[in-house]
PDB file of N, CA, C and O in Angstrom:
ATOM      1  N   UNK A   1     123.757  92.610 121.142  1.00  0.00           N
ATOM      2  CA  UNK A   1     124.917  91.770 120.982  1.00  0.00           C
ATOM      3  C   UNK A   1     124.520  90.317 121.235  1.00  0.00           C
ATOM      4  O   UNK A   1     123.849  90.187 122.259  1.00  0.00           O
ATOM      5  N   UNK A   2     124.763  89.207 120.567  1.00  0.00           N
ATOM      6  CA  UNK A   2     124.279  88.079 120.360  1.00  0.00           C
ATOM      7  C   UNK A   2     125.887  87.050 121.049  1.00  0.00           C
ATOM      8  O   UNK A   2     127.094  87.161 120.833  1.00  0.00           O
ATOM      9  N   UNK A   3     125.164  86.237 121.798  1.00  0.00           N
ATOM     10  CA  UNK A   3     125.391  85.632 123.124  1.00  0.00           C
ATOM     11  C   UNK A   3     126.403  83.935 122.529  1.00  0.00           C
ATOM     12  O   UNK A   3     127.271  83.233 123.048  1.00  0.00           O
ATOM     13  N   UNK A   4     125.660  83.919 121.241  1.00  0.00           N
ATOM     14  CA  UNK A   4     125.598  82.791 120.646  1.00  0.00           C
ATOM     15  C   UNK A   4     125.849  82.690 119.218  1.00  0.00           C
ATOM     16  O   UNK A   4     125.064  83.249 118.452  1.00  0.00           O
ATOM     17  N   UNK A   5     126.827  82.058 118.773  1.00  0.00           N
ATOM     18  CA  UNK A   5     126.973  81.952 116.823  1.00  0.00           C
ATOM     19  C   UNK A   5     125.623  81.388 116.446  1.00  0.00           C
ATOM     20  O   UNK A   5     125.479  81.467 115.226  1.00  0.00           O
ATOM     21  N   UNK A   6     124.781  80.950 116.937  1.00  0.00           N
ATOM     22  CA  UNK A   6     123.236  80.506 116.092  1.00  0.00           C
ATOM     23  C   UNK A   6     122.283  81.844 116.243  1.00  0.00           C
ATOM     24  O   UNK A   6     121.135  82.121 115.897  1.00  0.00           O
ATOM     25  N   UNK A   7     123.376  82.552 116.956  1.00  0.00           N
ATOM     26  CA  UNK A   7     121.696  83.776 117.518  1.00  0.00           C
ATOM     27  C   UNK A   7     122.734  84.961 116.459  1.00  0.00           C
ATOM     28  O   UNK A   7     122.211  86.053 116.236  1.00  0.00           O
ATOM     29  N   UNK A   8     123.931  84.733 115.951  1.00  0.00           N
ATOM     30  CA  UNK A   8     124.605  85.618 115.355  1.00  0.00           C
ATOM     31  C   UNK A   8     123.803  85.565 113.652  1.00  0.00           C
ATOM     32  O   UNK A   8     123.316  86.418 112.909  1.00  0.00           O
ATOM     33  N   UNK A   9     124.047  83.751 113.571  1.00  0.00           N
ATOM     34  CA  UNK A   9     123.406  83.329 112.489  1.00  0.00           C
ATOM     35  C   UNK A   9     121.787  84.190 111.954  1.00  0.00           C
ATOM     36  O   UNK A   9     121.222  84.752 111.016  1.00  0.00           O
ATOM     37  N   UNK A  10     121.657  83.767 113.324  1.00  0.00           N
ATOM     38  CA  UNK A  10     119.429  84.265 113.336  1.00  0.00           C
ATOM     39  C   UNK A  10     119.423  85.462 112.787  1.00  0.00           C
ATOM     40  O   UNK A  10     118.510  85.800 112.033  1.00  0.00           O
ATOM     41  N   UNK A  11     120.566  86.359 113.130  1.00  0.00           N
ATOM     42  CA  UNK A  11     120.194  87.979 112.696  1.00  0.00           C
ATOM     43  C   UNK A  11     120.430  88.147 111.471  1.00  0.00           C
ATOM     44  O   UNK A  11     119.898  88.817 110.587  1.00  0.00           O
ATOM     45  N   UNK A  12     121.717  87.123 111.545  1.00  0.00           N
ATOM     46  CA  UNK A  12     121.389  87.655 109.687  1.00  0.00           C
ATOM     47  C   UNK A  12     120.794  87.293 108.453  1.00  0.00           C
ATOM     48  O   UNK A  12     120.713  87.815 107.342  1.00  0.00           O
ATOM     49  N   UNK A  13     120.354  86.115 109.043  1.00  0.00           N
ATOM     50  CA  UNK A  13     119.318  85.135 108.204  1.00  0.00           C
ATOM     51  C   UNK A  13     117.990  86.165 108.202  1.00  0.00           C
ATOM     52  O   UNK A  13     117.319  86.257 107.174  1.00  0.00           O
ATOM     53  N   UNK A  14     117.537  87.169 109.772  1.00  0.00           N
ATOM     54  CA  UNK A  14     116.157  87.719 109.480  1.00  0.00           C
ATOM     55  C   UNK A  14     116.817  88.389 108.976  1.00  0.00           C
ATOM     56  O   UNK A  14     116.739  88.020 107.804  1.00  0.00           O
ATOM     57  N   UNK A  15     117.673  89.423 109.031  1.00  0.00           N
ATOM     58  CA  UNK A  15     117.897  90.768 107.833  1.00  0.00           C
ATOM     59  C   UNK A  15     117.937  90.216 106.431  1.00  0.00           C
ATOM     60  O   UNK A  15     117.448  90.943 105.566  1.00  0.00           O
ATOM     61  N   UNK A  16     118.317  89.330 106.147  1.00  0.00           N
ATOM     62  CA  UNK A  16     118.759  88.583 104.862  1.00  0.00           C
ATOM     63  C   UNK A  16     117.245  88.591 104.490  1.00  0.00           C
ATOM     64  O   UNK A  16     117.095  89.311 103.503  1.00  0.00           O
ATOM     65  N   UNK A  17     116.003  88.025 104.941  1.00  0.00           N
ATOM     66  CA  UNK A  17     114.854  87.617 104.865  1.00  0.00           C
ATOM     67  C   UNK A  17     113.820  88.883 104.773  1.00  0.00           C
ATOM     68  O   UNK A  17     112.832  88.943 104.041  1.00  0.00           O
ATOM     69  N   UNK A  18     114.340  90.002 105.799  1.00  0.00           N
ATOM     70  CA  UNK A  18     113.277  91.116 105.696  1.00  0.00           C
ATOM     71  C   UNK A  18     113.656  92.439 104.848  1.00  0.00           C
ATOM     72  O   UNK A  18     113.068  93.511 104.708  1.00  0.00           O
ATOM     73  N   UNK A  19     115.396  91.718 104.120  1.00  0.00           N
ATOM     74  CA  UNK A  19     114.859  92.664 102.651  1.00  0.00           C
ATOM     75  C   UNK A  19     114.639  92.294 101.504  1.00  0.00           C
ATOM     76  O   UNK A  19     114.580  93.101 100.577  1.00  0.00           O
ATOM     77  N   UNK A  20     114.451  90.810 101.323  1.00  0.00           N
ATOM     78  CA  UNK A  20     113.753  90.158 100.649  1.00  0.00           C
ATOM     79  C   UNK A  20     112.476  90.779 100.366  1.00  0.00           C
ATOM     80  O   UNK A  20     112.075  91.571  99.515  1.00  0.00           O
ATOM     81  N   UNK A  21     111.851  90.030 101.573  1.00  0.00           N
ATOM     82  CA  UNK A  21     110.248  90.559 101.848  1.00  0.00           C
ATOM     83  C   UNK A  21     109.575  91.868 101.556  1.00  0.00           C
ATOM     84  O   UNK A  21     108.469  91.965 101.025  1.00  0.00           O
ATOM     85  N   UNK A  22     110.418  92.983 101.991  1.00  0.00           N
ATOM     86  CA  UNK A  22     111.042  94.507 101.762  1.00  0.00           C
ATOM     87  C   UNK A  22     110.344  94.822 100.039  1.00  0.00           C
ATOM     88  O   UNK A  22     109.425  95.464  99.531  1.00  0.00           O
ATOM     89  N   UNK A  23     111.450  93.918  99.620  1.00  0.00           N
ATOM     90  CA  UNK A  23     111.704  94.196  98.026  1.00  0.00           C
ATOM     91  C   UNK A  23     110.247  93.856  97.304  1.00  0.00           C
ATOM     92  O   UNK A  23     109.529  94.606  96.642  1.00  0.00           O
ATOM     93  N   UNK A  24     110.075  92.552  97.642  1.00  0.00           N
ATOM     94  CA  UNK A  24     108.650  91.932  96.988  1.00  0.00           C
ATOM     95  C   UNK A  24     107.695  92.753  97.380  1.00  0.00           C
ATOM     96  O   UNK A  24     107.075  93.207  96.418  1.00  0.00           O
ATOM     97  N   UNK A  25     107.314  93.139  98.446  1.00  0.00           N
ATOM     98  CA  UNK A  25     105.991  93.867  99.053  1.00  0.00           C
ATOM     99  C   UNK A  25     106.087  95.339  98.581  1.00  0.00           C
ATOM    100  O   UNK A  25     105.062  96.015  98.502  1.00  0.00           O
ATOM    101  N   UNK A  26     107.437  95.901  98.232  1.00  0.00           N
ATOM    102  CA  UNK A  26     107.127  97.026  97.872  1.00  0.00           C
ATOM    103  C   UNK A  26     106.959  97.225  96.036  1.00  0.00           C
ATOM    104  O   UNK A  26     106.370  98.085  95.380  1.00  0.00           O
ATOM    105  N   UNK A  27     107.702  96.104  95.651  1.00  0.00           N
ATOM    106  CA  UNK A  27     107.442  96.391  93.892  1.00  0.00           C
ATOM    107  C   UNK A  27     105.820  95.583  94.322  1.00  0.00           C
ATOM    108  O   UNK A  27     105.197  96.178  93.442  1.00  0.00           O
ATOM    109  N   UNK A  28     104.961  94.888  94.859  1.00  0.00           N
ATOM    110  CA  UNK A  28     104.041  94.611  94.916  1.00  0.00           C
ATOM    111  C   UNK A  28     102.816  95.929  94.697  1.00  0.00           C
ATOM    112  O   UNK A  28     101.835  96.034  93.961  1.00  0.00           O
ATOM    113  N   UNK A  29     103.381  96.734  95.629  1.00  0.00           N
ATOM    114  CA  UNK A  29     102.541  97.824  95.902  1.00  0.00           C
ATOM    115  C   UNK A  29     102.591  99.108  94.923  1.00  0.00           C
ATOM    116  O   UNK A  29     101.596  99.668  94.463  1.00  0.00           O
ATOM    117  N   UNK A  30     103.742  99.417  94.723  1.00  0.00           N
ATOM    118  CA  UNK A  30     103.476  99.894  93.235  1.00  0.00           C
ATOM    119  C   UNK A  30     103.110  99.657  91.834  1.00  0.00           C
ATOM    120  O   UNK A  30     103.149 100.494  90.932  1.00  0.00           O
ATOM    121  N   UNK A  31     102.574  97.823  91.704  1.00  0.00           N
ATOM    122  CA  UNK A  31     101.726  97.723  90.674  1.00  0.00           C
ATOM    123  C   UNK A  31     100.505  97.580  91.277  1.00  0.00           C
ATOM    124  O   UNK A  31      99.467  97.659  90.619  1.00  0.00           O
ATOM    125  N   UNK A  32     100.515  97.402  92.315  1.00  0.00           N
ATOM    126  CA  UNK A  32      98.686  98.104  92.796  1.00  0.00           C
ATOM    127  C   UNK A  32      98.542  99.513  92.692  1.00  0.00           C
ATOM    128  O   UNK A  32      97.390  99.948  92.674  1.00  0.00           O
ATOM    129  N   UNK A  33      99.501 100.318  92.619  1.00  0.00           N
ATOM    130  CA  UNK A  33      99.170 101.673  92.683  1.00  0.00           C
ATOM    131  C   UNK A  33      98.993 102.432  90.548  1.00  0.00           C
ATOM    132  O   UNK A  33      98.380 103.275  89.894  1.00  0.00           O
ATOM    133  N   UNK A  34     100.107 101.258  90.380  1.00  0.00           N
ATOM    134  CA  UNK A  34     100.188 101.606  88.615  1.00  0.00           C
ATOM    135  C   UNK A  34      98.682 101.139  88.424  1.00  0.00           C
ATOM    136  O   UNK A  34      98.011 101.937  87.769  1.00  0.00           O
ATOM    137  N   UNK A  35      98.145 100.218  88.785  1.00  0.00           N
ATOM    138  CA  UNK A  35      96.717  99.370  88.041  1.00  0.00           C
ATOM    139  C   UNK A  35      95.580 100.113  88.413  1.00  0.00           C
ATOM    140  O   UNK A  35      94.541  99.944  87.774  1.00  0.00           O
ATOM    141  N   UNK A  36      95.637 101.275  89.775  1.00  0.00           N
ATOM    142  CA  UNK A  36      94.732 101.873  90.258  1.00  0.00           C
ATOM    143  C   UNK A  36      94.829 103.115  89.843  1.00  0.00           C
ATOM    144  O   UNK A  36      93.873 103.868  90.028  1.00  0.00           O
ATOM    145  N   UNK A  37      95.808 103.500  89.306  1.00  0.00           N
ATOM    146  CA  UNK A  37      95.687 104.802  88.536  1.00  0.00           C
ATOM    147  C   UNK A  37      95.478 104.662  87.141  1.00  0.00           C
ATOM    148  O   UNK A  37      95.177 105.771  86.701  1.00  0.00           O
ATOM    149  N   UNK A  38      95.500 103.800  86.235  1.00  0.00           N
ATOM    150  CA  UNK A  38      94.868 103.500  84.947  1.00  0.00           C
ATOM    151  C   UNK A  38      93.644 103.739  84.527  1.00  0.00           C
ATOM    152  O   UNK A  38      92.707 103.223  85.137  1.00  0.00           O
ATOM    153  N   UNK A  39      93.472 104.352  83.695  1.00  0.00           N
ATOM    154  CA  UNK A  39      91.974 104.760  83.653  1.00  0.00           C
ATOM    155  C   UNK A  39      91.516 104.048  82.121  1.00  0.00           C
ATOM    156  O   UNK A  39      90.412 104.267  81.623  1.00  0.00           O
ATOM    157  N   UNK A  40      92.130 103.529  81.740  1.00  0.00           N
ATOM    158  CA  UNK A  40      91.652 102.646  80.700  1.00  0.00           C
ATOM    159  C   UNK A  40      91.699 100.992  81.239  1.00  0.00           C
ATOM    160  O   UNK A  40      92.518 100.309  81.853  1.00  0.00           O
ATOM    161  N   UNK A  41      90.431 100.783  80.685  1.00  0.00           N
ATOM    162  CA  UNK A  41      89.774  99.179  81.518  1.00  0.00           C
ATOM    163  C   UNK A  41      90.380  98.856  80.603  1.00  0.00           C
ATOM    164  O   UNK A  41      91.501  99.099  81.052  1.00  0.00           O
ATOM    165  N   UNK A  42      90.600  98.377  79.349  1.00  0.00           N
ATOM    166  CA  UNK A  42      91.407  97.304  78.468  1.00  0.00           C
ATOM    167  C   UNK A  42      93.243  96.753  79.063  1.00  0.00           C
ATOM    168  O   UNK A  42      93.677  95.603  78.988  1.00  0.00           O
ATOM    169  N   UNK A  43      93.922  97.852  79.558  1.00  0.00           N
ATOM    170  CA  UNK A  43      94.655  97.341  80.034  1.00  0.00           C
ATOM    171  C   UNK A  43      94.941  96.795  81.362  1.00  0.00           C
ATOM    172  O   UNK A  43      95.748  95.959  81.769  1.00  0.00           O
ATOM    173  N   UNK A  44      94.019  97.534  81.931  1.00  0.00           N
ATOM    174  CA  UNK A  44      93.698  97.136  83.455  1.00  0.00           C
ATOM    175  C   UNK A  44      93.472  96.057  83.719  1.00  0.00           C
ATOM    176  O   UNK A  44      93.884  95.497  84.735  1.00  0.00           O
ATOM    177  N   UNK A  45      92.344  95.244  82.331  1.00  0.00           N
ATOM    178  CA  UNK A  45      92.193  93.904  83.148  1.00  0.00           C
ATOM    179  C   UNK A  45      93.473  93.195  82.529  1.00  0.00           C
ATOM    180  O   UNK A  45      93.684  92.043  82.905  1.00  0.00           O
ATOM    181  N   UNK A  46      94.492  93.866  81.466  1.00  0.00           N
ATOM    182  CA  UNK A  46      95.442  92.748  81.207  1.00  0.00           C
ATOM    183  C   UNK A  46      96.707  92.756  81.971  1.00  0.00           C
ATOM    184  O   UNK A  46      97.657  91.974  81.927  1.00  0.00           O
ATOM    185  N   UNK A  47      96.431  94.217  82.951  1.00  0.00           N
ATOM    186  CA  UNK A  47      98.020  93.859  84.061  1.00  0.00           C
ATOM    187  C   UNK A  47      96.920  92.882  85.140  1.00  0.00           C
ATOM    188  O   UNK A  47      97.384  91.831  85.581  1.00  0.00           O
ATOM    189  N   UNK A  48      95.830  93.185  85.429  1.00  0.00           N
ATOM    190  CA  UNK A  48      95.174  92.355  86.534  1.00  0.00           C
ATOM    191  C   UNK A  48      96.312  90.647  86.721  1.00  0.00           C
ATOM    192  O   UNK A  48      97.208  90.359  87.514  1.00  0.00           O
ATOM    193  N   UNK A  49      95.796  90.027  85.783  1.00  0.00           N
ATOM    194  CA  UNK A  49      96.409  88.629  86.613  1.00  0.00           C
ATOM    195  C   UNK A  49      97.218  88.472  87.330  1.00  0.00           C
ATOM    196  O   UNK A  49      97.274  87.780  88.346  1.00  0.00           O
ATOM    197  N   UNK A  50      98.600  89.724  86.395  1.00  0.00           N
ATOM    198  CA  UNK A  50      99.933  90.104  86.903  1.00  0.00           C
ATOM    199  C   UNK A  50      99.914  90.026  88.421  1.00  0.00           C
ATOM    200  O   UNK A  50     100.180  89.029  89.093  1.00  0.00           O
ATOM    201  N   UNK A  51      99.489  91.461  88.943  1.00  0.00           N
ATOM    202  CA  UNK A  51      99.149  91.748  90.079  1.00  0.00           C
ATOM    203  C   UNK A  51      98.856  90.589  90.911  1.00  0.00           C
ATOM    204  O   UNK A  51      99.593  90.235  91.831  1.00  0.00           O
ATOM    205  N   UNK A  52      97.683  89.949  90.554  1.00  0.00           N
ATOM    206  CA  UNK A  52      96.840  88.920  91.032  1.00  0.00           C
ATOM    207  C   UNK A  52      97.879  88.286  91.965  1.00  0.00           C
ATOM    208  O   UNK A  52      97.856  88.267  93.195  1.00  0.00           O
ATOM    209  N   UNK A  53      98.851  87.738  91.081  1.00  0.00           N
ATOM    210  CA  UNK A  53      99.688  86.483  91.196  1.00  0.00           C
ATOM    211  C   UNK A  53     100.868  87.214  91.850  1.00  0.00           C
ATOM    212  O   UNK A  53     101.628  86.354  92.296  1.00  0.00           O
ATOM    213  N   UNK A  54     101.261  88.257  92.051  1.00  0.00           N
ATOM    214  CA  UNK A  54     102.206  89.266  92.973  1.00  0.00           C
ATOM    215  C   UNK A  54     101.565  89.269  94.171  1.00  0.00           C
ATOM    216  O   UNK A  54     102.292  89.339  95.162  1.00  0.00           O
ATOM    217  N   UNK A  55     100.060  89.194  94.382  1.00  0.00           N
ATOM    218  CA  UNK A  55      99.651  89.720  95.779  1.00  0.00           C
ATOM    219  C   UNK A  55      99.596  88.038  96.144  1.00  0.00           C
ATOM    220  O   UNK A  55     100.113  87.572  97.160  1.00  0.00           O
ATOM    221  N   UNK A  56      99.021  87.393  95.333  1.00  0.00           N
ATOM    222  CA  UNK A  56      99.073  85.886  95.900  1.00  0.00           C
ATOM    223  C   UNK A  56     100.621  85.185  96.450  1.00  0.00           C
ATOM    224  O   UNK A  56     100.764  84.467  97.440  1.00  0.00           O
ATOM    225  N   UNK A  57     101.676  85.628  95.500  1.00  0.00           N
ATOM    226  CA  UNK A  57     102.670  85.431  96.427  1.00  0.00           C
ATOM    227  C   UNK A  57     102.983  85.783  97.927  1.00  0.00           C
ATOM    228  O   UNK A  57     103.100  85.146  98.974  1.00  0.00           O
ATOM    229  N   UNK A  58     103.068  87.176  97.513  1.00  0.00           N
ATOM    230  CA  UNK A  58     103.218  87.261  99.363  1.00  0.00           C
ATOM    231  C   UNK A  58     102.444  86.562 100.150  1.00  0.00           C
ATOM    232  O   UNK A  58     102.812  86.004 101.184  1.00  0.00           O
ATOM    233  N   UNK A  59     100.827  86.565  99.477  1.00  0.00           N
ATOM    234  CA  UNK A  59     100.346  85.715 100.707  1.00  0.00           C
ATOM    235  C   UNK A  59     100.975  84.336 100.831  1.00  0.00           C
ATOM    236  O   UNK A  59     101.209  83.968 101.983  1.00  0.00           O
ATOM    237  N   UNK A  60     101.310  83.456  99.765  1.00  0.00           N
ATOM    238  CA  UNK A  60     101.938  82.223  99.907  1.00  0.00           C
ATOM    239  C   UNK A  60     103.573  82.177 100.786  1.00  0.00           C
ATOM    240  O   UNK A  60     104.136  81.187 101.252  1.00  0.00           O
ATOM    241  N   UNK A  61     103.834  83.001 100.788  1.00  0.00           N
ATOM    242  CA  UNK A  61     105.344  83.095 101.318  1.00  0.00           C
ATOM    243  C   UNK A  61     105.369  84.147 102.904  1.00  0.00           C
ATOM    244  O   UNK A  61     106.278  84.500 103.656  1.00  0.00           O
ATOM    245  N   UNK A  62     103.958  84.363 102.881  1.00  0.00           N
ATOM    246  CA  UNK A  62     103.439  84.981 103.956  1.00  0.00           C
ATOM    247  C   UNK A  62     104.288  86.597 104.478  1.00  0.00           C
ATOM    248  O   UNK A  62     104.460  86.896 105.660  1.00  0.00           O
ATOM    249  N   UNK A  63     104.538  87.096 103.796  1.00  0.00           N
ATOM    250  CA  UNK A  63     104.673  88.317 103.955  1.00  0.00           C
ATOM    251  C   UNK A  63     103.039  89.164 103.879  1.00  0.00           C
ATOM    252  O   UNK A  63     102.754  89.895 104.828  1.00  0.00           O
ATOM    253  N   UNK A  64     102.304  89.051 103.030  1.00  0.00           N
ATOM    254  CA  UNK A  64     100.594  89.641 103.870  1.00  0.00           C
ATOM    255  C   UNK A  64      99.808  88.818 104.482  1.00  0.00           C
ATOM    256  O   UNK A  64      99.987  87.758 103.881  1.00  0.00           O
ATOM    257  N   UNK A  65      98.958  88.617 105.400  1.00  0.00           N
ATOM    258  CA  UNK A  65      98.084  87.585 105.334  1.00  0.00           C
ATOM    259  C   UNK A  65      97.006  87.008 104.409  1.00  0.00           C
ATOM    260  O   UNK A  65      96.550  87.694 103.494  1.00  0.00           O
ATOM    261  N   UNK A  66      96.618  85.824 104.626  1.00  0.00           N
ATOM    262  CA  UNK A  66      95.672  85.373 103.246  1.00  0.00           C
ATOM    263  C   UNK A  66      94.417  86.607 102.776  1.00  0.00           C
ATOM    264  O   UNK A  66      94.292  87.007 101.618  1.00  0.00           O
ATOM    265  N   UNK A  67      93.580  87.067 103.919  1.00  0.00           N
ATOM    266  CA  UNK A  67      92.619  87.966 103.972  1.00  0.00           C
ATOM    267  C   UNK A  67      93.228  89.214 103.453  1.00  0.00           C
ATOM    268  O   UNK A  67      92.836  89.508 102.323  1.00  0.00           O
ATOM    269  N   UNK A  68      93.966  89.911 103.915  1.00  0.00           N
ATOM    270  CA  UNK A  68      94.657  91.336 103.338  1.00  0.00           C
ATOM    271  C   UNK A  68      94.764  90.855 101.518  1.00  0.00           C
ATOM    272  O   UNK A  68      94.387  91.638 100.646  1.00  0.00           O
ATOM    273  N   UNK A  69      95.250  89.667 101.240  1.00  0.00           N
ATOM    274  CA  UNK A  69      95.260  89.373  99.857  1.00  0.00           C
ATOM    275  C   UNK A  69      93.879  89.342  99.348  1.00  0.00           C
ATOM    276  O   UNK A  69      93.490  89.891  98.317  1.00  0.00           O
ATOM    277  N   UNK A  70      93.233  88.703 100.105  1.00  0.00           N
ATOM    278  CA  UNK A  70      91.877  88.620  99.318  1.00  0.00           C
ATOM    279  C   UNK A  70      90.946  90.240  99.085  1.00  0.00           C
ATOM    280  O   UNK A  70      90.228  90.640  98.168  1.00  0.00           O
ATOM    281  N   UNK A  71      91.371  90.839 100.356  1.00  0.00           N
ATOM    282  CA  UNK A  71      90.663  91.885  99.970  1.00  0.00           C
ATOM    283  C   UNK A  71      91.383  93.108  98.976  1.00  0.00           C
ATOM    284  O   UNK A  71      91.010  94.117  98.378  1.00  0.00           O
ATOM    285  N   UNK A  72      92.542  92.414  99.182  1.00  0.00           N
ATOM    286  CA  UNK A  72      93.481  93.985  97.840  1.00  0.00           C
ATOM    287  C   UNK A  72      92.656  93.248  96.144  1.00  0.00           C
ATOM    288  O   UNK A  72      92.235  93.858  95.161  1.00  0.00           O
ATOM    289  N   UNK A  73      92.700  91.962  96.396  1.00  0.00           N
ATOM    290  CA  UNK A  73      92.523  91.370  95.158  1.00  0.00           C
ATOM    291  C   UNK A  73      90.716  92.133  94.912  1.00  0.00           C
ATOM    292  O   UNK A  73      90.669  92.814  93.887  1.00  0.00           O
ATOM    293  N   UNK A  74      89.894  92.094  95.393  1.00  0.00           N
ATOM    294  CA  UNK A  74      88.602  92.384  95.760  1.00  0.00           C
ATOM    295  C   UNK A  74      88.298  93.685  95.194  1.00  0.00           C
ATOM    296  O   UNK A  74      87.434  93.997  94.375  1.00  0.00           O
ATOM    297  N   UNK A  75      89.409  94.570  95.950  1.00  0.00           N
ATOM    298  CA  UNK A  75      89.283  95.820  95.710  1.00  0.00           C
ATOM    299  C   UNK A  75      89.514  96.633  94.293  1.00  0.00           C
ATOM    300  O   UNK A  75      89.008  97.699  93.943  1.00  0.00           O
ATOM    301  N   UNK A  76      90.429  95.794  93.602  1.00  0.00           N
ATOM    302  CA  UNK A  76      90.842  95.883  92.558  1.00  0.00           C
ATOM    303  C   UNK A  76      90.134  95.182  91.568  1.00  0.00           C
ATOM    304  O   UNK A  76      90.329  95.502  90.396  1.00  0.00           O
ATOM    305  N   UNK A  77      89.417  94.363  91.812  1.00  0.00           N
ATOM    306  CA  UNK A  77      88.258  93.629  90.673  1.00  0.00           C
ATOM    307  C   UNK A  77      87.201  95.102  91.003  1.00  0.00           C
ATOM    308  O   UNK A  77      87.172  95.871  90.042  1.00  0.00           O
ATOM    309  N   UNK A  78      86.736  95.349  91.684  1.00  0.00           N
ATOM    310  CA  UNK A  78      85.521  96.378  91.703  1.00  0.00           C
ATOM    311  C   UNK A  78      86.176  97.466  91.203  1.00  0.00           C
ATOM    312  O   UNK A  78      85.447  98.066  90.412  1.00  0.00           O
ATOM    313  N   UNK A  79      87.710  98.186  91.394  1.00  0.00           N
ATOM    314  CA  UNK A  79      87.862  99.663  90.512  1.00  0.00           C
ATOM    315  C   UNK A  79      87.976  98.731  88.826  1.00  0.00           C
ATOM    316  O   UNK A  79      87.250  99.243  87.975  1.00  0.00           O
ATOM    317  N   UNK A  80      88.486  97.949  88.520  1.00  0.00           N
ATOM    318  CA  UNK A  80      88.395  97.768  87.201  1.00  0.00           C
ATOM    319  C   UNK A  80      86.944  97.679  86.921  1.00  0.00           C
ATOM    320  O   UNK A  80      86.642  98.539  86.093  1.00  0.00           O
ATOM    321  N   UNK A  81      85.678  96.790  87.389  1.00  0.00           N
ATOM    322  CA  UNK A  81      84.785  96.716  87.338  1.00  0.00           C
ATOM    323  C   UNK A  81      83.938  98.129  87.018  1.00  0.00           C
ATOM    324  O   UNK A  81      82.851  97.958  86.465  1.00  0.00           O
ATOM    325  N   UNK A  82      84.258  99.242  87.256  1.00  0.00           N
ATOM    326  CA  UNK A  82      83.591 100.569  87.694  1.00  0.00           C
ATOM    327  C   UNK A  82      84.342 101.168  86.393  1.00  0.00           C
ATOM    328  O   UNK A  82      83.957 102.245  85.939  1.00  0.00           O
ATOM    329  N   UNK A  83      85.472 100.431  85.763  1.00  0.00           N
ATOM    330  CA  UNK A  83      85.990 101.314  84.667  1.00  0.00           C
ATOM    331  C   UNK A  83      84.802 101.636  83.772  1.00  0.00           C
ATOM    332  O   UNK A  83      83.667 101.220  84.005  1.00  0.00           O
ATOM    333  N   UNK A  84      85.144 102.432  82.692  1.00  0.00           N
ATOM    334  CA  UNK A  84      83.780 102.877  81.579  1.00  0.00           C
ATOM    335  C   UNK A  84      85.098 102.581  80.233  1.00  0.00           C
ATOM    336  O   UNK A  84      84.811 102.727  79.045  1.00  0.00           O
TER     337      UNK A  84
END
């Protein structure tokens, strides 16, 4: 129970904020999961940027950290890389 109308405010500004975040990080993660189950490299590298620029958001708006981005991004250049 909140003591204060700014601390009433705060709660709902973070709920307001963490299903935002919620929303982005999880359609995030199911086009990492669509791009990692593709087994054809031609389209793989053409959702790649997509992705790219989905995982770079969160890191810019900081829902992942910069490193967790760099290495999903990483990980996903080497399974396309390994495609045949």
């Amino acid at each position: 129970m909140a003591n204060h109308a700014s601390a009433d405010k705060r709660n709902r500004q973070s709920e307001r904020r963490r299903l935002h975040n919620k929303y982005y990080a999880k359609t995030t993660r199911n086009a990492i999961r669509a791009l990692r189950n593709s087994e054809n490299k031609a389209t793989a590298e053409a959702d790649a940027p997509k992705v790219y620029a989905m995982i770079d958001k969160l890191a810019k708006i900081g829902v992942i950290h910069k490193n967790k981005a760099a290495n999903l991004k990483s990980g996903l250049a080497l399974y396309i890389n390994k495609l045949a």
